[in-house]
C-alpha positions in Angstrom: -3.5 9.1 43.4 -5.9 10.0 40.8 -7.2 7.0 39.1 -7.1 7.1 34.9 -10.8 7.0 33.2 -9.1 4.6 30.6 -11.2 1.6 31.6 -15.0 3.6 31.2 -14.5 5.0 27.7 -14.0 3.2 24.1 -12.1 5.1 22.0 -9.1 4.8 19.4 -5.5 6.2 19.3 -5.2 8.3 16.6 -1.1 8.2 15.7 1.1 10.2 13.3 1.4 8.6 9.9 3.9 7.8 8.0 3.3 9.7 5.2 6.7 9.1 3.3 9.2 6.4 2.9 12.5 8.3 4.5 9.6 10.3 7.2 10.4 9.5 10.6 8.3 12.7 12.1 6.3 15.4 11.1 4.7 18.6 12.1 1.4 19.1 12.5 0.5 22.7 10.4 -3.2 22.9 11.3 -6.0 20.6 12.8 -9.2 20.7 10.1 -11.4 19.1 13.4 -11.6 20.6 16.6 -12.6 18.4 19.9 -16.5 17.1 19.2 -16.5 17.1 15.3 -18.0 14.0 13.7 -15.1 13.3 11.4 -16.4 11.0 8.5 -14.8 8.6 6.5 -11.9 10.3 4.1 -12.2 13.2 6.2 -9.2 15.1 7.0 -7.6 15.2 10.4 -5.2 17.6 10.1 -2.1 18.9 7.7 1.0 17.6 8.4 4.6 18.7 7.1 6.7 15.8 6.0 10.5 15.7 5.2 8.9 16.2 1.5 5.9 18.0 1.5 2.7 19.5 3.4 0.2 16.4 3.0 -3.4 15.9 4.0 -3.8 12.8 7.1 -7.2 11.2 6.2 -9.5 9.2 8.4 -9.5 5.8 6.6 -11.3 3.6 8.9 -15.3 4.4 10.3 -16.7 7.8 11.3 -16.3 8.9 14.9 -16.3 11.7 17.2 -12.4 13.4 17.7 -12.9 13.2 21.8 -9.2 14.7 22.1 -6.0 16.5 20.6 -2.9 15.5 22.4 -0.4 17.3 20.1 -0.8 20.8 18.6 -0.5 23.1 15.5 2.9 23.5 15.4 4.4 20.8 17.3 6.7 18.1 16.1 5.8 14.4 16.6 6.9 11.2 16.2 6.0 8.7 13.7 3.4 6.2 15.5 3.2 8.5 18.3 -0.3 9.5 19.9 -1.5 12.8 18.4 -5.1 12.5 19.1 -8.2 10.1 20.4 -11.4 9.3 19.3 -14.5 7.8 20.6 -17.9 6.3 18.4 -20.7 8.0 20.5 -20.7 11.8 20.7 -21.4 11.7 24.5 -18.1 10.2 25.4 -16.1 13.1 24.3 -16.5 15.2 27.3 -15.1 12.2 29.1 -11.8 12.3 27.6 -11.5 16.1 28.9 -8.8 14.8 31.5 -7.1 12.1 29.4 -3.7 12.5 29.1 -1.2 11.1 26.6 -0.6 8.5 29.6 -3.8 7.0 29.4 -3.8 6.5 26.1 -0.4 5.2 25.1 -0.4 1.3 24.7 1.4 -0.3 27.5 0.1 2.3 30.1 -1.7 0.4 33.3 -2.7 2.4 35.8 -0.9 1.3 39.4 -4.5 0.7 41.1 -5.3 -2.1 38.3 -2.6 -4.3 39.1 -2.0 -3.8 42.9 -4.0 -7.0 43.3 -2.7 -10.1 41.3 -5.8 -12.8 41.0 -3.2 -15.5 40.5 0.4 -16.3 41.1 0.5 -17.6 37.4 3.0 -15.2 35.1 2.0 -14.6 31.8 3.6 -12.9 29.1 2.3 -11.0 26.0 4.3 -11.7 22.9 5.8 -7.9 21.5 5.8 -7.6 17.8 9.2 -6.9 15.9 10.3 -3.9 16.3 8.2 -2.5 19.1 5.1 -2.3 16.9 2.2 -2.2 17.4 -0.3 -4.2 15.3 -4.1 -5.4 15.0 -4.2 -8.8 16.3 -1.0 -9.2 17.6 0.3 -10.8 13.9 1.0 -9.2 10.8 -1.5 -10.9 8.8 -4.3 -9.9 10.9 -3.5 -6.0 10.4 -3.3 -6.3 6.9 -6.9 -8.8 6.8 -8.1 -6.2 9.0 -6.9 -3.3 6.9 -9.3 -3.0 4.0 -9.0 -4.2 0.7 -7.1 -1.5 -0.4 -4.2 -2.5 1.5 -4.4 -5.5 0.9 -4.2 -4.9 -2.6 -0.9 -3.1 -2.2 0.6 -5.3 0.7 0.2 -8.3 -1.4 2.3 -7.1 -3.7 5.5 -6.9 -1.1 7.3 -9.3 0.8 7.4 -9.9 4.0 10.3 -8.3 4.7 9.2 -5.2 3.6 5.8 -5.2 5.2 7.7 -6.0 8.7 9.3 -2.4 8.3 5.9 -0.6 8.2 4.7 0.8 10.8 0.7 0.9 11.0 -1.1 4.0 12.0 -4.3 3.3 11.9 -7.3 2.6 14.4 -5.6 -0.5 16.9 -2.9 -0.8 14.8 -4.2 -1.3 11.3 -2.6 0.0 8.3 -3.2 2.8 6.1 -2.7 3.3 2.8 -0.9 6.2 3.7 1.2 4.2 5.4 2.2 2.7 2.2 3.1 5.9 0.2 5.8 5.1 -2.0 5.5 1.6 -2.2 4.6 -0.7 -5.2 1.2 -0.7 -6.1 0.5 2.1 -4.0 -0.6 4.3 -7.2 -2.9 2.3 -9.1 -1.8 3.4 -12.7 1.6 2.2 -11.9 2.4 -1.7 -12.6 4.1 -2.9 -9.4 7.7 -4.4 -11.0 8.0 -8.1 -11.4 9.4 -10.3 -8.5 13.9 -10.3 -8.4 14.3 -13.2 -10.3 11.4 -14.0 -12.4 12.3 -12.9 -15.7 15.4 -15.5 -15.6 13.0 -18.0 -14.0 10.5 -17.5 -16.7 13.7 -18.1 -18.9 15.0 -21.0 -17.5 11.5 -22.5 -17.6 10.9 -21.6 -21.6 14.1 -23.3 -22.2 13.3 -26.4 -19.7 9.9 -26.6 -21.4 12.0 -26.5 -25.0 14.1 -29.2 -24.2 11.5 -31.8 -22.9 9.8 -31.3 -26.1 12.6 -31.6 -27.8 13.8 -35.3 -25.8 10.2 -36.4 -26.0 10.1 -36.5 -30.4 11.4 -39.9 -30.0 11.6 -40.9 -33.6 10.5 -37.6 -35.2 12.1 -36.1 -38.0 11.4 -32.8 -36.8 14.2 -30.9 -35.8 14.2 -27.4 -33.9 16.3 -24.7 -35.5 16.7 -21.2 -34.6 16.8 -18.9 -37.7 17.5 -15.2 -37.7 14.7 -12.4 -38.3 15.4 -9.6 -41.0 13.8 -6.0 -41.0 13.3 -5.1 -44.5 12.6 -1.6 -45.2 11.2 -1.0 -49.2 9.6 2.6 -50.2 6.7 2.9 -51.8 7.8 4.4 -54.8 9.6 0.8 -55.8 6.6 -1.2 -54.6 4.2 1.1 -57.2 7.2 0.3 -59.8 6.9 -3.4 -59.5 3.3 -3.3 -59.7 3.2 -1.4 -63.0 6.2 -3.8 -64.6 3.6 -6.7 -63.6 0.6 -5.8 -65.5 0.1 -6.7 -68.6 0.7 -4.0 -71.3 -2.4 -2.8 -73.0 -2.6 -3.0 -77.1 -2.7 0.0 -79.2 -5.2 0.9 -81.1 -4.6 0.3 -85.1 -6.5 0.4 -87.9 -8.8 -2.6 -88.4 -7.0 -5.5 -90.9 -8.2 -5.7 -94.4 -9.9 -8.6 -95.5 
């Protein structure tokens, strides 16, 4: 039985984003790197078709050298499913020549590595919700881990909602792609206020109001509510009034006899 070269190379999983809310896979129109390209930060990957749209899949995370392409042009592929691999030093890519998508896929062990047990002792690694697969084992750690970009956006969802994403990035960060369609993903847009805080911020104005309003012990002040007009007047009546309010000049006569 062959033995798998997973254990003598360091690389990263490279998976297929999610690139829209409703996309669950995509097909990958054309690779931009071929095996051995240094591929920099913001670089593209590849072109993928979405249910929406052909869209560009960036590298968000370090440069690196793309060491192999699992899935081709053409092909259809899962979302968070291994499309390619990557490794940090450019003399490591020949050594992913015979990787397959076994070796690479979390949760893979080759047989050899575990024929001998050092101890009778079970132990078990906690899964994530969901079957996914994120930095740190926690959600909070992918997200720290993540940049500050998304954490910009993921602060501004709840939990719930970041639970449902699945991160596609190096070890299971997140991308910001991965947020596409979410609030505060486009910075000119305002994320929308929290359900429920608009009548909090009510209910607190009029709580506020009323302990102000208890606490005049003795006060003569009293707290009224009082309608607001819109008057509308044209100019032509405002000159009018002007004029009638100046005093009226005196004519010129002829001087009084002494």
């Amino acid at each position: 039985m062959r033995r798998s070269l997973a254990f003598l190379v360091n690389f990263s999983p490279i998976y297929m984003p999610a690139l829209s809310p409703s996309m669950d896979s995509g097909i990958i129109v054309e690779w931009k790197k071929k095996v051995g390209d240094l591929v920099k930060e913001n670089d593209v990957f590849c072109t993928i078709q979405t249910d929406k749209a052909v869209v560009d899949f960036t590298n968000t995370f370090d440069a690196g050298y793309l060491g192999k392409i699992f899935r081709q042009n053409g092909e259809t592929v899962a979302v968070a499913s291994t499309i390619a691999a990557m490794v940090e030093e450019s003399q490591d890519v020949s050594k992913l020549a015979d990787y397959t998508l076994k070796d690479v896929e979390p949760g893979k062990v080759d047989e050899e590595a575990v024929a001998a047990p050092v101890s009778t002792t079970k132990t078990t690694t906690p899964k994530p919700a969901g079957g996914k697969i994120r930095y740190g084992g926690s959600l909070d750690e992918a997200v720290a881990a993540s940049g500050p970009g998304v954490m910009r956006i993921a602060a501004r969802l709840d939990k719930a909602a970041l639970e449902a994403i699945t991160p596609t990035g190096r070890g299971g960060r997140f991308t910001k792609a991965d947020f596409v369609g979410q609030p505060g993903f486009d910075y000119e847009k305002a994320a929308p206020a929290p359900k429920g805080s608009s009548s909090s911020f009510t209910n607190a104005s009029r709580e506020c109001c009323a302990e102000n309003t208890n606490g005049a012990v003795g006060s003569s002040a009293v707290v009224k509510s009082y309608p607001v007009y819109n008057f509308k007047v044209s100019d032509t009546t405002l000159l009018q009034q002007l004029l009638n309010s100046m005093p009226t000049p005196k004519a010129k006569g002829a001087a009084v006899g002494k």
